[in-house]
C-alpha positions in Angstrom: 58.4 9.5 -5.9 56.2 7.0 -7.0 55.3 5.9 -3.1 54.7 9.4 -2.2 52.2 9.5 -5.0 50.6 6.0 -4.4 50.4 7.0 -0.5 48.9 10.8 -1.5 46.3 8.6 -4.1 45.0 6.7 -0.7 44.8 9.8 1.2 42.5 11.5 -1.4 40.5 8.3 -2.1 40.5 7.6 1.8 39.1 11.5 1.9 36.2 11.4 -1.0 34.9 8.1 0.6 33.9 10.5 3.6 33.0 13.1 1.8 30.4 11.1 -0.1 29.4 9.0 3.4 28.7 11.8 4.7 26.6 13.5 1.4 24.6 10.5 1.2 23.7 10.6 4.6 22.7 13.9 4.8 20.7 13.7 1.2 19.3 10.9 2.9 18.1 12.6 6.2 16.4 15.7 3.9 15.1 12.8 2.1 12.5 12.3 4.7 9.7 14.3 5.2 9.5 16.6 8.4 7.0 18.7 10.1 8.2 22.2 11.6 9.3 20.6 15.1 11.2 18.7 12.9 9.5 15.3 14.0 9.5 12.9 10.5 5.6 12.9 8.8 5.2 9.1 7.4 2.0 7.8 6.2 0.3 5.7 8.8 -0.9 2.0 8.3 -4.6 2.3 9.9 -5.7 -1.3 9.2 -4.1 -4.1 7.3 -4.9 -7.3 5.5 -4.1 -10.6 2.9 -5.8 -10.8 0.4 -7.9 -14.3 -0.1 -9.6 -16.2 -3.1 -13.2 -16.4 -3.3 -12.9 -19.9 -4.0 -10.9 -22.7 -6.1 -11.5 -20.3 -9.9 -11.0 -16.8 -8.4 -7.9 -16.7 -6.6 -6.7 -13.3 -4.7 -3.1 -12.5 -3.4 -0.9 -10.0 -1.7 -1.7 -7.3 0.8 -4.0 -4.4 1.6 -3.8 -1.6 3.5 -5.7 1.2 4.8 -3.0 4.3 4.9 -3.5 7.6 6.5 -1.0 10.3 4.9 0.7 12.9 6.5 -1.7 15.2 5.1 -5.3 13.6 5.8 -5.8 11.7 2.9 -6.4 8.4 3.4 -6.5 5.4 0.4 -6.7 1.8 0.6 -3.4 0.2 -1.2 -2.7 -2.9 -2.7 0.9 -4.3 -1.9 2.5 -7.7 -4.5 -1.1 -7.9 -5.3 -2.5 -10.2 -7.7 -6.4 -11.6 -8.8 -7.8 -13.6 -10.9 -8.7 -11.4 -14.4 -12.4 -11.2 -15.0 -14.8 -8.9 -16.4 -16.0 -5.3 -14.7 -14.0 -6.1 -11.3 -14.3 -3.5 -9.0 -12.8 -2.7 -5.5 -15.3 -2.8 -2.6 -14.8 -1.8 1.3 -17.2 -4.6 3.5 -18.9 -4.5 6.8 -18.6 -8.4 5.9 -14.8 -9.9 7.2 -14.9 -12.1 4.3 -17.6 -11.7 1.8 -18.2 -14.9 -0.7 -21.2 -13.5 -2.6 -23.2 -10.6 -3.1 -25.2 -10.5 0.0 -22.7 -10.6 2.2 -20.3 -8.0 0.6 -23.0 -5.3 1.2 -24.2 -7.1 4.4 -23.7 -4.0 7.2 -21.5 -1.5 4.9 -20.4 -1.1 1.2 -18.5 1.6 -0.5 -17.6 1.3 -4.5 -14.6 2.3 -4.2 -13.7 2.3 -8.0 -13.1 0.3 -10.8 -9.9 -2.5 -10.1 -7.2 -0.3 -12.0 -5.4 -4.3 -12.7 -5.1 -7.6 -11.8 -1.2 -7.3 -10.8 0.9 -5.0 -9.1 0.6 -2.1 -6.5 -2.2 0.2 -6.2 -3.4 3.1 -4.9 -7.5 4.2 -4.5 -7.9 7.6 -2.8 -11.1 7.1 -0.1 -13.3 9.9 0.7 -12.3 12.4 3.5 -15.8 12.0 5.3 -15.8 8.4 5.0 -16.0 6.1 8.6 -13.8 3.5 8.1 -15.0 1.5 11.3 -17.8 0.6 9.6 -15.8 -1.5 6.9 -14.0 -5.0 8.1 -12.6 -5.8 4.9 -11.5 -4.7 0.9 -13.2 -6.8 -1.5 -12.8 -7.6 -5.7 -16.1 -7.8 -7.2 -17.5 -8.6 -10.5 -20.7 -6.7 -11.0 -21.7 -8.2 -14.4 -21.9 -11.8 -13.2 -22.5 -11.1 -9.4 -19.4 -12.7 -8.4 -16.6 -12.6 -5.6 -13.3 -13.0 -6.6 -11.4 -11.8 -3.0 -11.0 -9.8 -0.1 -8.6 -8.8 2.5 -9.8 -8.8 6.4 -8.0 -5.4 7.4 -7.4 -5.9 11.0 -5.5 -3.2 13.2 -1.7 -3.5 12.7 
């Protein structure tokens, strides 16, 4: 009695091991997003970069990105990014590939794009819908109380 039990427990566990195989990869396949032809909509990297130091006191890390979305919208992200912390930092798009001063961040193109939302961690700054990104070779961190780079991110095609 008690093998016919043991070997009916492995059958059921042996069952409900498919049965949630097989629910987790279905949630997982309405998990990602689809158009009507049924093609998958991801958000698409337009331009990416590492971020840089200024110099040896303002140091810069991580990654940036320009992202399209499946919907238009387009934002610059920050990926395992970090900066030095300073006062009134703000995020900048460049015509410069790797500005070091004031001059050369607006040098060609400039766009505020807001104020840094923190030194550490991912982030996410909505651009505007008109905006022409080939005009801008790199994302910048700028201090506009002292006039001072701390650094940017060349965003090169991926």
């Amino acid at each position: 009695m008690n093998q016919r039990r043991a070997g009916w427990s492995r059958s059921v566990v042996r069952l409900l091991t498919v049965i949630v195989a097989v629910a987790m990869l279905f949630g997982w396949r309405l998990a990602i997003p689809q158009d009507a032809s049924g093609q998958t909509t991801q958000p698409v990297i337009l331009a990416t970069g590492q971020w840089t130091g200024a110099d040896a006191a303002h140091q810069a890390q991580g990654k940036a990105h320009l992202i399209r979305l499946p919907d238009g919208r387009r934002f610059l992200r920050f990926e395992e990014f970090r900066v030095t912390n300073g006062p009134d930092l703000y995020v900048y798009l460049s015509g410069h590939r790797a500005p070091r001063n004031r001059a050369q961040l607006h040098e060609g193109a400039a766009l505020e794009v807001g104020v840094l939302k923190g030194n550490v961690g991912n982030q996410n700054y909505e651009l505007p819908a008109d905006l022409d990104l080939s005009k801008f070779k790199s994302a910048a961190i700028y201090c506009k109380r002292f006039s001072v780079m701390f650094g940017s991110a060349e965003l090169m095609s991926p």
